[in-house]
C-alpha positions in Angstrom: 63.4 128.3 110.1 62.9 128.2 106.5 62.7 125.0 104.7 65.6 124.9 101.6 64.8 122.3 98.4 68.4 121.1 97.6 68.7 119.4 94.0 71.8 116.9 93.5 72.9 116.6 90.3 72.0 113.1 88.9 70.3 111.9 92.1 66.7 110.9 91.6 64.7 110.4 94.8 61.4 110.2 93.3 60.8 106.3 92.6 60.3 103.7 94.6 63.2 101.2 95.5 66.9 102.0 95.0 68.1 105.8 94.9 69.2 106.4 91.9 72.1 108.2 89.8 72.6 109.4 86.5 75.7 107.2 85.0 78.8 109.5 84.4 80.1 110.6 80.9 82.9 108.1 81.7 80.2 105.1 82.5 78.2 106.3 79.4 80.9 105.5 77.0 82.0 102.4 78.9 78.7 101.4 78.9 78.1 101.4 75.2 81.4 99.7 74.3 80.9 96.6 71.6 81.8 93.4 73.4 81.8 94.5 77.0 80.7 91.2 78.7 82.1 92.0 82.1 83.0 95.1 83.9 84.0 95.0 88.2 84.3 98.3 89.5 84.9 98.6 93.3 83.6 102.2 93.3 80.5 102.9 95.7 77.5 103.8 94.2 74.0 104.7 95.6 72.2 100.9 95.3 70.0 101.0 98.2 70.3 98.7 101.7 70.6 95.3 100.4 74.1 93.0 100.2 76.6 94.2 97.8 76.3 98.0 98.9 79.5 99.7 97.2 80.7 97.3 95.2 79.1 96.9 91.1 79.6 94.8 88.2 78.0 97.6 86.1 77.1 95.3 83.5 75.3 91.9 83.3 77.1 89.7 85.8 77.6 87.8 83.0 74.7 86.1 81.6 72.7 87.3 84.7 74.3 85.3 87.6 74.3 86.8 91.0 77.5 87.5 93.3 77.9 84.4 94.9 78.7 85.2 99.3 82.3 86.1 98.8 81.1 89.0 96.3 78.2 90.4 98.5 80.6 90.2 101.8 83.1 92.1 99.9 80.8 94.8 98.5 79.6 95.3 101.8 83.3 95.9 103.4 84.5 98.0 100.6 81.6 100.5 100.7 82.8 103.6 98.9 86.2 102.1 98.5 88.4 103.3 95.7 89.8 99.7 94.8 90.1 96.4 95.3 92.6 95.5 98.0 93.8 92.2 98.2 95.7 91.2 101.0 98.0 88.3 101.8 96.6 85.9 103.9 96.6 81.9 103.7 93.1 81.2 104.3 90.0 81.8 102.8 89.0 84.9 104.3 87.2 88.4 103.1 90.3 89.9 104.4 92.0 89.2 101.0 89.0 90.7 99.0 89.5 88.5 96.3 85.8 88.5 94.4 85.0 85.1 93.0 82.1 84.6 90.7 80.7 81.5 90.4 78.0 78.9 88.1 78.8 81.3 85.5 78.8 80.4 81.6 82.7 81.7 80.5 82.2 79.4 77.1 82.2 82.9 75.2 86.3 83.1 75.8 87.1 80.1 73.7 86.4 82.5 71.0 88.6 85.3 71.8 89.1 87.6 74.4 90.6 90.6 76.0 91.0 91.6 79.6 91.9 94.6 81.0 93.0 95.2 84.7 93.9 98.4 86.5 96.3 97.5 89.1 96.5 100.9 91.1 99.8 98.9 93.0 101.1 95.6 93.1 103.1 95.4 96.2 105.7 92.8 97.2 105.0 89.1 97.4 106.9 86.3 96.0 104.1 84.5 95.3 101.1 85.6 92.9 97.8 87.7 92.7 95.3 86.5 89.9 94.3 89.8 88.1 91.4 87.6 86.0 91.2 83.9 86.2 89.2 81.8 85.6 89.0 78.3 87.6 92.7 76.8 88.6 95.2 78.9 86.0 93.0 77.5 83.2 92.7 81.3 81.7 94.6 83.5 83.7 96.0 86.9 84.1 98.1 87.0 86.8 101.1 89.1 88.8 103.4 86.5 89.2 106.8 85.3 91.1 108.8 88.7 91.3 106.0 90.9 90.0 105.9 89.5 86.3 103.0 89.1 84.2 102.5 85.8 83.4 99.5 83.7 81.3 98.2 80.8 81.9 96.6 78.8 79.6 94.9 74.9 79.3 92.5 72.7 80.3 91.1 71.7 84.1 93.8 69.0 83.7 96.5 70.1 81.8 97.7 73.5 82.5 100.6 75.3 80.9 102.2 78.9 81.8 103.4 81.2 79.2 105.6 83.7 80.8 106.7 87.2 79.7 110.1 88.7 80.6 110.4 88.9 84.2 110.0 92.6 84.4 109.2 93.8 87.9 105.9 95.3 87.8 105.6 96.0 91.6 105.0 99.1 92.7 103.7 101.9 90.1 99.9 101.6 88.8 100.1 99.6 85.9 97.6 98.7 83.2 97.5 95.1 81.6 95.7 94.1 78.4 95.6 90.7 77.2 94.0 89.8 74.2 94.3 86.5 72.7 92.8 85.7 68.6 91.1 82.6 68.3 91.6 82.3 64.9 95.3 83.1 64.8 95.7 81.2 68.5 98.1 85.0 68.5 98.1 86.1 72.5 99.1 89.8 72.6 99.9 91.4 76.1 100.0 95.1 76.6 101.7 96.8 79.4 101.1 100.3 79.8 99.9 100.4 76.2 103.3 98.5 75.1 103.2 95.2 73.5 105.7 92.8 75.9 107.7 90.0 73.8 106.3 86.5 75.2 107.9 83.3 75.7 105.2 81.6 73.5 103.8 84.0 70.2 100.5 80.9 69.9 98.6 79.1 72.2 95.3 76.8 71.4 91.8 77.7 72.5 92.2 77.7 76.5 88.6 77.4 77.6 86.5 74.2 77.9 82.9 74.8 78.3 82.9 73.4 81.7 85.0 76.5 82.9 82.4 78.0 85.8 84.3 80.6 88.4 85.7 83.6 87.6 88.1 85.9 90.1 89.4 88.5 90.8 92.2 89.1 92.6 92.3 85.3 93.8 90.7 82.3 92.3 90.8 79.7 95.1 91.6 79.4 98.7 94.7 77.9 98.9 97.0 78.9 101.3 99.4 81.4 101.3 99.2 81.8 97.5 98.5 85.4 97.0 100.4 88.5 96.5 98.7 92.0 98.0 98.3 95.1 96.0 94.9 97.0 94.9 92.7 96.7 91.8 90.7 99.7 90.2 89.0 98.6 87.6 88.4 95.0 85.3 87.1 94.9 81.7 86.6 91.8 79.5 85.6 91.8 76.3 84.6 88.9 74.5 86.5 90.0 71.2 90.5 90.5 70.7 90.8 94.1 70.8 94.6 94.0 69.3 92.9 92.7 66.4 93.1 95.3 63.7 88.7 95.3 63.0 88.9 96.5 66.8 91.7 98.8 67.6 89.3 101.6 67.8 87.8 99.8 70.2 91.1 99.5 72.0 91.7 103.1 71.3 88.4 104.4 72.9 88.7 102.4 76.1 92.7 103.9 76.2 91.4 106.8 75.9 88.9 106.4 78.7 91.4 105.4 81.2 93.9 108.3 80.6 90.8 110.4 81.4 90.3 109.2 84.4 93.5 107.8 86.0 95.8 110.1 84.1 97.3 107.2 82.2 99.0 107.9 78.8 97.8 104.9 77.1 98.2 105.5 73.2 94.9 106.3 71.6 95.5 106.5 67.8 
């Protein structure tokens, strides 16, 4: 029998430690985007034997923290996953897949922010499903009561919602920007691409210092809090991107998305 050399594109066998692979065209320009502080992305990848196999916060894991044991659990379970599934259960339990990062430094959103989540489904629940949070509804994103977006912004002790319409966002895949200016205290939630009317057009700086968990999915482990649905992809950006210095930045991550998920997210 004759021995065959196969070559795999991008796939680089030769070093020691973790097999490699050559980022994608789509990681290259996510990658390079101004202001990326955080990007979760449940796709597998090749990162060797260790905890956290298929599951990769492509960037820094903000200010180089480490998963804490709910992250490395889940990365394990999801292994070659397409998304994030978060179930709805009443106890702490990897079952949910909520990812919670913690003894991280989130000061940087008290400055402005945007997030952007890729909810591949939002199923039924009357109850909620954090999209990004950060500690109890101090900062949040969230799919709320009857499958509306709703924001959430205060202090660890005070904590105030600000509510958009109660459109039912159930069902279809869906993507959610919010961006909020700290210098205009101007939120600005995007649905889809479309600005959404909310309930409150200014809100003060939401962020203390002190703020140290971030989740996705699920923040806590309350009981029976959590809606179910799936999560492809979560951006944030430590910059407003409605802001008009960086709606090409806006623009160029829009653009990204249609690519890949066949979105039609406007791009100019």
């Amino acid at each position: 029998m004759s021995r065959q050399l196969i070559k795999l594109a991008g796939v680089n066998f030769s070093g020691t430690g973790f097999t490699t692979i050559a980022p994608s065209a789509y990681e290259l320009a996510i990658n390079k985007m101004a202001g990326l502080r955080f990007w979760l992305s449940p796709e597998a990848r090749f990162e060797g034997i260790g905890s956290g196999k298929g599951l990769r916060d492509r960037i820094s894991l903000i200010d180089g923290q480490q998963f804490n044991a709910y992250g490395y659990a889940l990365g394990a379970s999801l292994n070659g996953q397409p998304s994030l599934n978060i179930a709805y259960v009443g106890s702490p339990s990897f079952t949910r897949q909520a990812v919670v990062f913690s003894g991280l430094s989130l000061a940087f959103l008290a400055a402005g922010y945007t997030k952007v989540v890729v909810a591949l489904e939002t199923a039924a629940a009357a109850n909620y499903m954090p999209l990004i949070a950060s500690n109890d509804k101090v900062c949040d994103l969230t799919i709320g009561y009857n499958g509306r977006v709703e924001i959430n912004h205060g202090t660890a002790t005070a904590n105030n919602s600000y509510s958009t319409a109660a459109t039912d966002y159930r069902g279809a895949a869906h993507v959610f920007l919010l961006s909020w200016d700290a210098t205009t205290n101007v939120p600005v939630l995007e649905v889809d691409g479309v600005a959404k009317a909310l309930a409150f057009p200014t809100i003060a700086a939401p962020v203390p210092a002190s703020i140290t968990k971030l989740g996705v999915g699920g923040i806590d482990t309350g009981a029976n809090q959590f809606g179910t649905g799936s999560i492809g992809e979560c951006f944030m950006f430590d910059r407003p991107l409605t802001s008009t210095a960086n709606l090409q930045a806006k623009f160029a991550l829009y653009a990204q998305l249609n690519a890949k998920y066949g979105f039609t997210l406007p791009t100019a």
